[in-house]
TORDREN-739982 format. One record per residue (C-alpha): x, y, z. Coordinates in nm, 3 decimals, always signed. Example, Ala and Ser with C-alpha at 12.3 -4.5 7.8 and 13.67 -1.06 7.14 Angstrom:
2
@x:+1.230 y:-0.450 z:+0.780
@x:+1.367 y:-0.106 z:+0.714
This chain:
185
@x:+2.784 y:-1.581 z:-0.878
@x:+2.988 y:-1.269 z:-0.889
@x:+2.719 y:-1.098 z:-1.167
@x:+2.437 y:-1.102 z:-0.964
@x:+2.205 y:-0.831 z:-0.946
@x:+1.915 y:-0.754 z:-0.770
@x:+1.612 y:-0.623 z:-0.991
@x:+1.365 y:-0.406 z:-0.847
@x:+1.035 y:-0.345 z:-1.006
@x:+0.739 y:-0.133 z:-0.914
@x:+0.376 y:-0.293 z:-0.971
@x:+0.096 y:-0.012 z:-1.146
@x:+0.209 y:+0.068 z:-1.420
@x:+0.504 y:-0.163 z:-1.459
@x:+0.480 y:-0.511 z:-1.435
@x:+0.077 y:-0.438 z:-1.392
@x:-0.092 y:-0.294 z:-1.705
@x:-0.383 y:-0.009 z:-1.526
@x:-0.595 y:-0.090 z:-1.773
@x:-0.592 y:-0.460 z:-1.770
@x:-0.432 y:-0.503 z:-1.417
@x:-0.249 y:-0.780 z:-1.537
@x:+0.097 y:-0.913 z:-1.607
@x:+0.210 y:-0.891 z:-2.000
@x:+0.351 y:-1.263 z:-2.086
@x:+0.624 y:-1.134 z:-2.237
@x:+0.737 y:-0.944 z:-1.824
@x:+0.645 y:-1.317 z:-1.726
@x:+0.900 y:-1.454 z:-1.956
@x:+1.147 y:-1.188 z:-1.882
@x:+1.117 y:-1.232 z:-1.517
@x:+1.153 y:-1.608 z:-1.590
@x:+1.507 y:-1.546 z:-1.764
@x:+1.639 y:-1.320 z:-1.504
@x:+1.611 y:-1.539 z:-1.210
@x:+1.706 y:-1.841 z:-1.420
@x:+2.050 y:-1.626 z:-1.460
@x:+2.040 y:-1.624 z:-1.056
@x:+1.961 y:-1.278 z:-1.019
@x:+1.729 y:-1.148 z:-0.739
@x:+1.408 y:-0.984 z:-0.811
@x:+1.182 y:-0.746 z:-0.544
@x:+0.900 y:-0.561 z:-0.579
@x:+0.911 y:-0.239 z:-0.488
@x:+0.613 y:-0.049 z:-0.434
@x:+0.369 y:+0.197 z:-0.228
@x:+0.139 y:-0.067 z:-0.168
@x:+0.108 y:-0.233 z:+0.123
@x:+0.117 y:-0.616 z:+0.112
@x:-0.202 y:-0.677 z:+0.175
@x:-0.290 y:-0.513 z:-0.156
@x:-0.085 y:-0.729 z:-0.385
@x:-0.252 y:-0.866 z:-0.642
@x:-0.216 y:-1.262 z:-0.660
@x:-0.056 y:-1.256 z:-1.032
@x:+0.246 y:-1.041 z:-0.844
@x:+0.228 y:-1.300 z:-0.563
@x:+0.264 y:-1.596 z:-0.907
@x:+0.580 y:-1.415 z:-1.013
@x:+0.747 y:-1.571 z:-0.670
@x:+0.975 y:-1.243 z:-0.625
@x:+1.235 y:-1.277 z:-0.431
@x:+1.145 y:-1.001 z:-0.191
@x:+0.924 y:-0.726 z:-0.112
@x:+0.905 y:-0.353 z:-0.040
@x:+0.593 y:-0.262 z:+0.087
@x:+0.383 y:+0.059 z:+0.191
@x:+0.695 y:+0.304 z:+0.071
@x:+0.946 y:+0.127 z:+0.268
@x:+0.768 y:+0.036 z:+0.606
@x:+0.756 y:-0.364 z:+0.530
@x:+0.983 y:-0.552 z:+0.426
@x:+1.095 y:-0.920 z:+0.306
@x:+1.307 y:-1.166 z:+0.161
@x:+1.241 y:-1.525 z:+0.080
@x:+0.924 y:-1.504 z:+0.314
@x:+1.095 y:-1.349 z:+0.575
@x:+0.969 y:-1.023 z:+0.734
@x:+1.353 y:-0.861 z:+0.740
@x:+1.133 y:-0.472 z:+0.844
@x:+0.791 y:-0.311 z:+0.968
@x:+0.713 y:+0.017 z:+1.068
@x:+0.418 y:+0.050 z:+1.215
@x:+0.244 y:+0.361 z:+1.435
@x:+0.116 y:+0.257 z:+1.803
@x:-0.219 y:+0.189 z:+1.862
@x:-0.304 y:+0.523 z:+2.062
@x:-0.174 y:+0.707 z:+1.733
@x:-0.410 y:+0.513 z:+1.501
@x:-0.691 y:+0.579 z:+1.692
@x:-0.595 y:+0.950 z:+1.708
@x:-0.580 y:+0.949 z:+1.293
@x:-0.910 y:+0.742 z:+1.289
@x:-1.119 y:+0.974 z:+1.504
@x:-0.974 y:+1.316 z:+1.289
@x:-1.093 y:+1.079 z:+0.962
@x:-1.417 y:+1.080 z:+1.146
@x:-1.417 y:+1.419 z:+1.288
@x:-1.327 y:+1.627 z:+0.998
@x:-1.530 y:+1.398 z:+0.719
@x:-1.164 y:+1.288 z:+0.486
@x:-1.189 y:+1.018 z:+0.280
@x:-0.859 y:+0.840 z:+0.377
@x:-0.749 y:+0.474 z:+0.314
@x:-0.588 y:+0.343 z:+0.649
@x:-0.346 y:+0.060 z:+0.530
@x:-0.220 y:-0.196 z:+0.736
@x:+0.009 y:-0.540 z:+0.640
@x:-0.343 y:-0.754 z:+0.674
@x:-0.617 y:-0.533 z:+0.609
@x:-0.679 y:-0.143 z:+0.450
@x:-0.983 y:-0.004 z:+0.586
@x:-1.221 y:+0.309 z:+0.426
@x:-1.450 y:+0.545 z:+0.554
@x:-1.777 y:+0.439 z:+0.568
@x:-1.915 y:+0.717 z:+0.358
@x:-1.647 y:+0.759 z:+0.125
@x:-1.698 y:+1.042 z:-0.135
@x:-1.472 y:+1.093 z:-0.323
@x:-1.524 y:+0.890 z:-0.629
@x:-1.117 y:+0.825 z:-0.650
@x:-1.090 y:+0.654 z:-0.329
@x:-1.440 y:+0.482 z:-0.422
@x:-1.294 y:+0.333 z:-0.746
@x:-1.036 y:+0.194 z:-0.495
@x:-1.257 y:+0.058 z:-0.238
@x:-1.396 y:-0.151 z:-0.556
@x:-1.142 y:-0.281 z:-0.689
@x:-1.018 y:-0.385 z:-0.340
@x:-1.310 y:-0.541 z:-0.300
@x:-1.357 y:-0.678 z:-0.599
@x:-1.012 y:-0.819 z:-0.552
@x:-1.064 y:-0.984 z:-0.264
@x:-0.803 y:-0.808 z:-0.054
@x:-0.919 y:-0.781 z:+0.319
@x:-1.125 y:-0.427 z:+0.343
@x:-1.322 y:-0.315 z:+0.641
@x:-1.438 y:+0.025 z:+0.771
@x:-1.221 y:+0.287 z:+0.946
@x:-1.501 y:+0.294 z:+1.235
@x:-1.494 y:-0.080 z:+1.290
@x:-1.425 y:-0.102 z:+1.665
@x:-1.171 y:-0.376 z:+1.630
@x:-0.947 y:-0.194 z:+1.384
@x:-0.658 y:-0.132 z:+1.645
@x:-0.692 y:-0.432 z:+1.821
@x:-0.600 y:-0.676 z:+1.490
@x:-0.426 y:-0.396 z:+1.293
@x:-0.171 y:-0.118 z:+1.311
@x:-0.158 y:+0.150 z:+1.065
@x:+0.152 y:+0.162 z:+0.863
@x:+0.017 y:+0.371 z:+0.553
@x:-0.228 y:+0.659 z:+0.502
@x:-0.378 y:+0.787 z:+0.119
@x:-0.526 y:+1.108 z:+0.215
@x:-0.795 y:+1.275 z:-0.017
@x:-0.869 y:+1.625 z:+0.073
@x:-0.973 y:+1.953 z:-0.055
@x:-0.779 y:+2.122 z:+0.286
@x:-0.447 y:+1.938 z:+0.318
@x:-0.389 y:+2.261 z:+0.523
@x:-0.598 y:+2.141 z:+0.847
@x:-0.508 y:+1.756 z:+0.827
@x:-0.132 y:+1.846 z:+0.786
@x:-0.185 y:+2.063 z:+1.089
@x:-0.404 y:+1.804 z:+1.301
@x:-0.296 y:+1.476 z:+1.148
@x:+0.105 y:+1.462 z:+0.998
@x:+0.308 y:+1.663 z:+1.197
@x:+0.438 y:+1.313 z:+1.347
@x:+0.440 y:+1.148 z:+1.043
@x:+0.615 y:+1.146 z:+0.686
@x:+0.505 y:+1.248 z:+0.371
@x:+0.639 y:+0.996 z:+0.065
@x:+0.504 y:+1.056 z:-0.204
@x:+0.301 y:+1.364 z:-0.324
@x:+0.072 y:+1.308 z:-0.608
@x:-0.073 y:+1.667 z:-0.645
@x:-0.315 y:+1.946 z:-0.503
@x:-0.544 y:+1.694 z:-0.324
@x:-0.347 y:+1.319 z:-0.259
@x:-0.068 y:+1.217 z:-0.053
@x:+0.107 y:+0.906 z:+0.053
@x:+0.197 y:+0.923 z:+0.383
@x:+0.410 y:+0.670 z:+0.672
């Protein structure tokens, strides 16, 4: 097919409605036509893949692109992943700890939280996590870096200063999303 075209969408927001978190019927049906027509179509999002809702998953995409660009696939094949070592997730982990941020630690299988999360952002998040059934544990599990690697990072600080400083010198910020909230690799 010489028209082809590959269709990239992004999830919140897009195809997901925030306030319902689901699909509109009508991006079903649309979606429906466009691969019908032989076109290819990825999602492209921040998320990582562990935090895909199943209604995403029912679309049957052709691909995704995961946590900003650190995992990717096509037709069920992992074609990418970034990940951090171990020794470097620990490091992150015990700053979390040490300095009191309320970070989500995202990994292809699991995102973990703080135990005492506080701010009520990253709490609303936890939830709905939760609530979704996507895999969440705590950043001070012990067995966090023996199952799981780090791949993304939401940081939620009043002092990006001192976690910039201590924390993502080695790493890349994506996405910033003001004063106080960055997506990081």
């Amino acid at each position: 097919m010489e028209d082809r075209k590959l269709l990239f969408f992004d999830i919140d927001g897009t195809l997901l409605s925030e306030k319902t978190h689901t699909v509109p019927q009508s991006a079903k049906e649309a979606l429906k036509k466009v691969k019908e027509k032989g076109h290819l179509i990825f999602i492209n999002t921040g998320r990582p893949i562990s935090t895909i809702d199943q209604e995403i998953h029912n679309l049957q995409p052709d691909g995704y692109i995961c946590g900003c660009g650190t995992y990717i696939t096509y037709h069920n094949q992992v074609i990418y992943h970034h990940q951090l070592s171990q020794e470097r997730c620990r490091e992150i982990a015990s700053l979390i700890k040490k300095y009191e941020i309320d970070a989500v630690l995202e990994s292809k299988d699991h995102v973990y939280f703080n135990a005492n999360i506080k701010n009520k952002f990253v709490q609303k998040i936890k939830e709905r996590y939760t609530n979704n059934g996507f895999n969440v544990s705590t950043s001070e599990n012990p067995n966090l870096f023996l199952i799981n690697l780090l791949f993304g990072l939401i940081i939620i600080s009043k002092n990006l200063e001192i976690i910039f400083h201590k924390i993502l010198m080695s790493l890349n910020v994506v996405k910033k999303c003001g004063k106080s909230y960055q997506r990081i690799i």
